[in-house]
C-alpha positions in Angstrom: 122.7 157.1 132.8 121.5 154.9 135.5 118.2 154.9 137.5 120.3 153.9 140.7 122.2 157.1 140.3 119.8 159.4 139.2 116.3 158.1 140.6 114.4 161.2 137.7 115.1 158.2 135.5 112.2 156.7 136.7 110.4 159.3 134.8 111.2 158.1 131.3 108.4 155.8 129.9 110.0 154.5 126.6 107.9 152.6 124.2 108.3 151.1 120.6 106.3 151.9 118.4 105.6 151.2 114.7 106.5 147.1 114.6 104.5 146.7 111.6 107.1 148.4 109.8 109.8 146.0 111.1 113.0 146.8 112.8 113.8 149.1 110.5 110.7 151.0 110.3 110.1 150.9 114.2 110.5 153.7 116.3 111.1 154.6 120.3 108.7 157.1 121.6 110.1 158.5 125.0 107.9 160.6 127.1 108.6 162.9 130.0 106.3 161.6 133.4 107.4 164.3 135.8 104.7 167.4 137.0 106.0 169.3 133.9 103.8 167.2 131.9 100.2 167.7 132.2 99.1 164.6 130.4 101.7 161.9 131.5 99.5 159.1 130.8 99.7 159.9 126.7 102.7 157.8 125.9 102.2 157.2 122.3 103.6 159.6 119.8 101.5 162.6 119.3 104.0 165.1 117.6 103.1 167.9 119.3 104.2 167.7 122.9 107.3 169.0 124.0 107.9 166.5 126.7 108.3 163.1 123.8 110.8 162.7 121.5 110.5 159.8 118.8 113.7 158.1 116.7 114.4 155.0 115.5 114.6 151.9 116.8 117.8 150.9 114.4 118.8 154.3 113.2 121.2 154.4 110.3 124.8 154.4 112.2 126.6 156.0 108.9 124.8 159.5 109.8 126.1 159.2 113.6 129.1 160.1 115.3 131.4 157.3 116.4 132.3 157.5 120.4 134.1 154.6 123.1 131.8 154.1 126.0 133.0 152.1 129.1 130.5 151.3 131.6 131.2 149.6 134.6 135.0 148.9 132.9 133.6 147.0 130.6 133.8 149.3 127.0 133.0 149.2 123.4 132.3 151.4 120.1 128.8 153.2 120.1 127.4 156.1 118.4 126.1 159.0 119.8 122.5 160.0 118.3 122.6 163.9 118.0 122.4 167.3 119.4 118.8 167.3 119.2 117.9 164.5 121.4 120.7 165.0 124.0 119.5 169.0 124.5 116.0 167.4 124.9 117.4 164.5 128.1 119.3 167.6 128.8 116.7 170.1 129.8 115.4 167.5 132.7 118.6 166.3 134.0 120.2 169.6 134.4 123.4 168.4 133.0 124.9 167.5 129.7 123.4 163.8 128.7 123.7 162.1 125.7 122.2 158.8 124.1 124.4 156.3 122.4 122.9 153.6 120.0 125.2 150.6 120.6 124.1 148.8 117.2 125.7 145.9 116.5 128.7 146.3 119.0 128.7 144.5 122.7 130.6 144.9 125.7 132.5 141.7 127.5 131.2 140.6 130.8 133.6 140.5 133.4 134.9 138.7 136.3 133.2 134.8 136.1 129.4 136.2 135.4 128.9 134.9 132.1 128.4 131.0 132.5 130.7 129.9 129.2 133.3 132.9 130.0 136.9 131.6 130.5 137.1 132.9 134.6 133.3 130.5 135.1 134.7 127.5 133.3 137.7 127.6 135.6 135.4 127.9 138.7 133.6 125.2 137.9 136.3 123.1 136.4 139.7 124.1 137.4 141.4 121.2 135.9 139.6 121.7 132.2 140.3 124.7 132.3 143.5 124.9 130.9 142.7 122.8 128.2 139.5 125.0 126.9 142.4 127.4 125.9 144.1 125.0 123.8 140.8 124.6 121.7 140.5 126.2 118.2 138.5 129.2 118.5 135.5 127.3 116.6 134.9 124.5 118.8 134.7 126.3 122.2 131.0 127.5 123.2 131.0 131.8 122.8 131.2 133.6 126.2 128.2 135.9 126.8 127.9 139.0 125.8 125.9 142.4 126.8 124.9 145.5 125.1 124.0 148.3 127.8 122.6 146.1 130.5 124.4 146.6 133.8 126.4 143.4 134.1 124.4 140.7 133.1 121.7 140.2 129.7 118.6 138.9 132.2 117.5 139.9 135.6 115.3 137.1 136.9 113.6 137.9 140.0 110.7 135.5 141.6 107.1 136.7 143.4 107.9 134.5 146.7 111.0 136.8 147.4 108.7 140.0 146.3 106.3 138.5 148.7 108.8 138.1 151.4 110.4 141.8 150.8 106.8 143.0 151.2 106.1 141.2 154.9 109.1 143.5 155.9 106.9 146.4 155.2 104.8 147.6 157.7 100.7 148.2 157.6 100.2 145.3 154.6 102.4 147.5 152.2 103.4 145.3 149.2 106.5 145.6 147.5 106.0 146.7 143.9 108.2 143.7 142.2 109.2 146.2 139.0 111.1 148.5 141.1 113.7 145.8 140.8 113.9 146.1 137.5 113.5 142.3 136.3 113.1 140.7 132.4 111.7 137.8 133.7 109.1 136.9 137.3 109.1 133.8 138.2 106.3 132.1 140.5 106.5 128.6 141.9 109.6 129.0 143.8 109.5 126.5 146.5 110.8 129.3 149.0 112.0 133.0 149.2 115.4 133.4 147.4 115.8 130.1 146.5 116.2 131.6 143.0 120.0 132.3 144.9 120.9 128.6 143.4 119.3 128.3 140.5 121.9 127.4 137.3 119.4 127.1 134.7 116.0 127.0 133.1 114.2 125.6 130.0 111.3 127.4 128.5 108.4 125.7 126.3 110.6 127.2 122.7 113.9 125.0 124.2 115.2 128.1 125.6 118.2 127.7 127.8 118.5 130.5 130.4 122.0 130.0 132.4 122.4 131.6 135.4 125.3 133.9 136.7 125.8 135.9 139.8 123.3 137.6 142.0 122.0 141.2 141.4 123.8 143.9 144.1 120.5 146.1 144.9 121.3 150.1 144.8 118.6 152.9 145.9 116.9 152.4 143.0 114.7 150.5 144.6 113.5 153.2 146.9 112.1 155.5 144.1 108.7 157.0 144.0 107.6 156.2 140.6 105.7 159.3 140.5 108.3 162.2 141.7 111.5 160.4 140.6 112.4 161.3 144.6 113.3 158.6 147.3 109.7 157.8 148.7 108.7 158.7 151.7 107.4 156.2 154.4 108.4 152.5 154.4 108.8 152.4 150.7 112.0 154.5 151.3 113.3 151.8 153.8 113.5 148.7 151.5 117.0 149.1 151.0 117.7 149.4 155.0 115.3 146.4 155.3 117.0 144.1 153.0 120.5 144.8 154.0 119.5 143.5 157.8 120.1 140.1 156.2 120.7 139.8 152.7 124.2 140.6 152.1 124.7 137.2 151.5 127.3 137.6 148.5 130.7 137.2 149.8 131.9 139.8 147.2 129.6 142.1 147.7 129.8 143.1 150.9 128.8 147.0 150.6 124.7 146.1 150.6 121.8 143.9 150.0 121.2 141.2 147.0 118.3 140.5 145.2 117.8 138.6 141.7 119.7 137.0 139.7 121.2 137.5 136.3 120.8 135.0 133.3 122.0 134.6 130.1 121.1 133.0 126.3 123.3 131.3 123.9 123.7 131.5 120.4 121.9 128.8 119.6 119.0 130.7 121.4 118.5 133.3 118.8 115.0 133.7 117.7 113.3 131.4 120.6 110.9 133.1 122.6 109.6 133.4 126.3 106.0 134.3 126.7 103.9 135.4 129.9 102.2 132.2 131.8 105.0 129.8 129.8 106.6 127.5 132.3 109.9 127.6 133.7 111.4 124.4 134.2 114.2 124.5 136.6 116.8 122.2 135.4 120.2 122.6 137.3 121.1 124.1 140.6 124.4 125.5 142.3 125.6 124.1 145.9 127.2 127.7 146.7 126.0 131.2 146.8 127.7 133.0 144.0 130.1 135.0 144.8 130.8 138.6 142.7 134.0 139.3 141.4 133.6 141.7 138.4 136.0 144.1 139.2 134.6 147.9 139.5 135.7 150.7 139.2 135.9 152.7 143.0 134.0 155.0 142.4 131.0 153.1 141.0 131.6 150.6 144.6 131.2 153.4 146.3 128.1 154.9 144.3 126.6 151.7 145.3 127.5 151.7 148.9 124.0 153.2 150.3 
């Protein structure tokens, strides 16, 4: 389920819990936030409140039930995680929701997203293309991958284009930047949206964050974090405010952009990113990206405002 098509998903605070124990021994803690809870603020477990649920962080996928999950067209094997824990999503949704556990399965990003896919190579390179094909499997770079992220593994967002959403509100209103959902914030950015162009960045560990495409915005960002319900006022017109001008991706045409997704290679497993570590920006596209994963209708039109 996604927050952008049901906005009471804003009212899910999920935390992790028990990381002395290791990945194994961790465990999610997900607590109900809506007026149905009388202490929302208590997100750790406490065992006795009917509005959390605790299970673990890499639950043993021998004891689950095997199920194909396609998400945005893109699909893969996952695992559903029980009766007991989709009656308990259930009971707030008002309809029949289960969690899946994707363990150690991932989904292909499609359309030229993922910088070291086959469609991105060709964009950039149209004559080397053909020739990347001819390579033995172990000498080409991987392509990306995702697990249940929307279309892309980062969302990078920056606080000048926060700062210049929040001058379209009226009264001194400020934006809150989270309502866009981002891994990373960036500050520094020489101007609003420049983060449009950026190709990559290098972090203090030798990350290498690539950049893809731009982030389509949905109503999400319109959500009172408190009631789960569009806001009222001019919280409830950022979307309307941001599509005036920022339906600046030629393949996007249906509403506003804002973000931009990233991605990590191989060789970046086990690096790390820290708050206050600098971002160095290291390459930078000419062009706007343009979007060209291929949706299904009736998420386009879900996504249409």
């Amino acid at each position: 389920m996604y927050s952008g098509f049901n906005l009471q998903m804003v009212l899910f605070q999920a935390i992790v819990e028990d990381r002395d124990k290791g990945p194994q021994g961790a465990s999610i803690t997900v607590t109900r936030l809506g007026p149905e809870n009388p202490n929302p603020e208590q997100h750790t477990f406490t065992g006795y409140s009917e509005h959390q649920i605790r299970f673990p962080l890499r639950p043993d996928v021998s004891t689950l039930e095997k199920r194909y999950l396609d998400m945005h067209g893109s699909a893969c094997e996952v695992y559903d995680m029980g009766p007991i824990i989709s009656a308990w999503f259930t009971k707030y949704l008002n309809f029949e929701t289960k969690l899946m556990y994707i363990g150690n399965n991932a989904r292909v990003v499609l359309g030229s997203g993922a910088p070291n896919g086959d469609m991105a190579i060709a964009k950039r390179s149209p004559t080397l293309a053909p020739l990347r094909k001819l390579l033995p499997k172990l000498l080409k770079t991987p392509t990306e991958t995702i697990t249940f992220q929307d279309i892309g593994q980062y969302l990078v967002v920056t606080k000048e284009s926060n700062d210049e959403v929040s001058s379209r509100l009226a009264d001194g209103q400020k934006m809150n930047i989270h309502k866009f959902r981002p891994n990373s914030i960036v500050s520094g950015s020489p101007t609003p949206y420049d983060e449009d162009f950026w190709a990559q960045l290098v972090f203090p560990s030798n990350l290498k964050m690539d950049f893809g495409g731009t982030c389509w915005r949905c109503q999400a960002i319109t959500v009172d974090l408190k009631t789960g319900k569009r806001a009222e006022g001019e919280e409830g017109e950022v979307w309307k405010r941001l599509n005036k001008d920022r339906r600046v991706d030629t393949g996007w045409k249906y509403g506003p952009v804002f973000g931009k997704y990233s991605y990590t290679g191989l060789g970046d497993v086990g690096r790390t990113i820290g708050v206050g570590d600098e971002a160095v920006l290291t390459k930078r596209v000419r062009e706007q990206p343009v979007f060209d994963w291929p949706l299904p209708k009736a998420v386009v039109a879900a996504f249409s405002g």
